[in-house]
N, C-alpha and C positions, 0 to 999 in steps of 0.2 A: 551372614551370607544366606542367600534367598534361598539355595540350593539344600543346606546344613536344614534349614527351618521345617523344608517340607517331606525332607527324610526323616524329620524326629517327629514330625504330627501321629497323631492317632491314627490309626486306618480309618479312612477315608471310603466314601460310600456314592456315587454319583446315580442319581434316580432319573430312571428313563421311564415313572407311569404313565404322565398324562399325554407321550406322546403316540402319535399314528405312523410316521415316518421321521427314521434318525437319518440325517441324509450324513454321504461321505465328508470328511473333513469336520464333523462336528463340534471338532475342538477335545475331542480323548485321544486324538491320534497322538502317536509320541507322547506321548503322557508318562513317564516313567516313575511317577509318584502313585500314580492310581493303583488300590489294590482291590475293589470292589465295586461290582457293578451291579443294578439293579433292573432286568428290564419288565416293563410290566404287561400284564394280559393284554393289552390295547395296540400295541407292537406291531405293525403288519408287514413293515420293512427297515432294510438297516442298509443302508450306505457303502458303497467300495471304499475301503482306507476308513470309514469311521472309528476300528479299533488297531490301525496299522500301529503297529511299533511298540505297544503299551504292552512290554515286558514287564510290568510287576504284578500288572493284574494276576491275583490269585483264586478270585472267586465272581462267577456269576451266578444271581441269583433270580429265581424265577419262580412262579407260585401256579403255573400251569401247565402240563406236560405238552396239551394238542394246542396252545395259543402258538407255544416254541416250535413246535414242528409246522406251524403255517405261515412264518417270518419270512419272507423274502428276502434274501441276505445277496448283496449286489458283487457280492467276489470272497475271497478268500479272506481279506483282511474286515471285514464287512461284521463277522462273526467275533463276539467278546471271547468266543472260547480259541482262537487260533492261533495264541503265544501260551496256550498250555493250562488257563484257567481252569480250575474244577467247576463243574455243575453243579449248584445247588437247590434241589426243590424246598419249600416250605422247610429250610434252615438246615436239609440234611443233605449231604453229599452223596450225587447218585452214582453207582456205581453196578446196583440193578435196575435197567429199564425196562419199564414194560408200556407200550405204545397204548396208549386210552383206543379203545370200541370205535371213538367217535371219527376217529382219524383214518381219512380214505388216502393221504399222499404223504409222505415225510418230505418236506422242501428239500431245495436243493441245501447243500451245506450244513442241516440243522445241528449235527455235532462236531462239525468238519475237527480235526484234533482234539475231543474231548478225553482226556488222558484218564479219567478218572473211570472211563465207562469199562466193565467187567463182562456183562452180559446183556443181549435185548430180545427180549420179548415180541414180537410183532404180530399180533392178530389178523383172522381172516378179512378184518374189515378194510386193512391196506392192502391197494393195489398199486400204488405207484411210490417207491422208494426214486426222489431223483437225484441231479448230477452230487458226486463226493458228500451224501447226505452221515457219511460213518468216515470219511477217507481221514488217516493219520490216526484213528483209537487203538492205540499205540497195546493199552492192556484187555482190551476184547480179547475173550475167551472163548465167548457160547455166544449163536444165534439162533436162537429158536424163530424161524417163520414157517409159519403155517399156511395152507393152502389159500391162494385169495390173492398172492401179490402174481401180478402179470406183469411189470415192467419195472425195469431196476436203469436207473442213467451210466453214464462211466464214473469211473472211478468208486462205488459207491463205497467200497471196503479197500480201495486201496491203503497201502502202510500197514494196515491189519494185523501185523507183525507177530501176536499172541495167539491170533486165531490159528487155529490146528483141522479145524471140521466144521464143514455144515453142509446140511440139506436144503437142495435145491427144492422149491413146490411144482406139483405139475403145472400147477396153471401160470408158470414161469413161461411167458411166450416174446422174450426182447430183454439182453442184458447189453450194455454199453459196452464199449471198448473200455480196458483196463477195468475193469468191475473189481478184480482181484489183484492186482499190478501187485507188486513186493510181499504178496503172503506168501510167503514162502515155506511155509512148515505147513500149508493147506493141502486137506483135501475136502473135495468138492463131490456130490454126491446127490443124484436125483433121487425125488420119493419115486419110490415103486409102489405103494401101499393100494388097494383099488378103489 
């Protein structure tokens, strides 16, 4: 039975370097065999419904922190990480992020339900966090952002469910609708610092 065959394979690995654009319907949708994905620096967008339905996917892996934050991810299901996959950088499961210097925008969706994330990092160099770039990290703890982000889209922390506290920066001048939707144990908190 074809079905028996591909449940007992070895974990399986599906490599996305040499491409520019994975368009939707790619062929991993429903995929219910896939447990690993691989996408590579080169990446600049991903397809609506490219990862729909691939519930086994366990791991995506990725070897560039500011390549993944500049993916253009075409919806919700577009993201390998949106049925609950872990983040993995160069082989290790991220769980602290810390946003590279280099990176002025977090795209939109770039962890959208990354389950695995605990804490981020976010440098003065970001100023534009967009739409549900955090929504669903389910075990977010800590955000440390630092002065320098002026515009957050909606949803960006929504589900955020762990989160307890954060500071707001001043040069916060534009937060989307539902920014903070179901955190519900948040509190929210401007710097006053001079």
């Amino acid at each position: 039975n074809r079905d028996n065959r591909c449940k007992s394979e070895v974990e399986k690995q599906q490599l996305f370097d040499f491409f520019k654009k994975i368009k939707g319907h790619s062929g991993m949708e429903q995929n219910v065999y896939e447990t690993g994905v691989t996408i590579g620096n080169g990446v600049t967008s991903i397809g609506e419904h490219a990862f729909y339905d691939c519930t086994s996917l366990t791991s995506v892996n990725i070897t560039d922190i500011a390549s993944w934050c500049n993916i253009e991810f075409g919806g919700s299901n577009a993201n390998p990480l949106c049925n609950g996959a872990g983040l993995y950088l160069n082989g290790e499961l991220v769980t602290e992020l810390t946003i590279p210097e280099s990176v002025t925008t977090i795209d939109k969706m770039s962890f959208y339900y990354c389950e695995s994330l605990e804490s981020i990092n976010i440098p003065s160099a970001v100023k534009t966090i967009k739409e549900s770039a955090f929504n669903g990290c389910y075990a977010l703890e800590t955000v440390d952002m630092t002065e320098g982000v002026t515009t957050m889209g909606k949803y960006v922390f929504q589900d955020c469910t762990s989160l307890t506290e954060i500071t707001l920066p001043k040069s916060l001048t534009s937060a989307g609708n539902f920014c903070f939707s179901r955190c519900d144990s948040l509190d929210i908190k401007v710097y006053e610092g001079s």
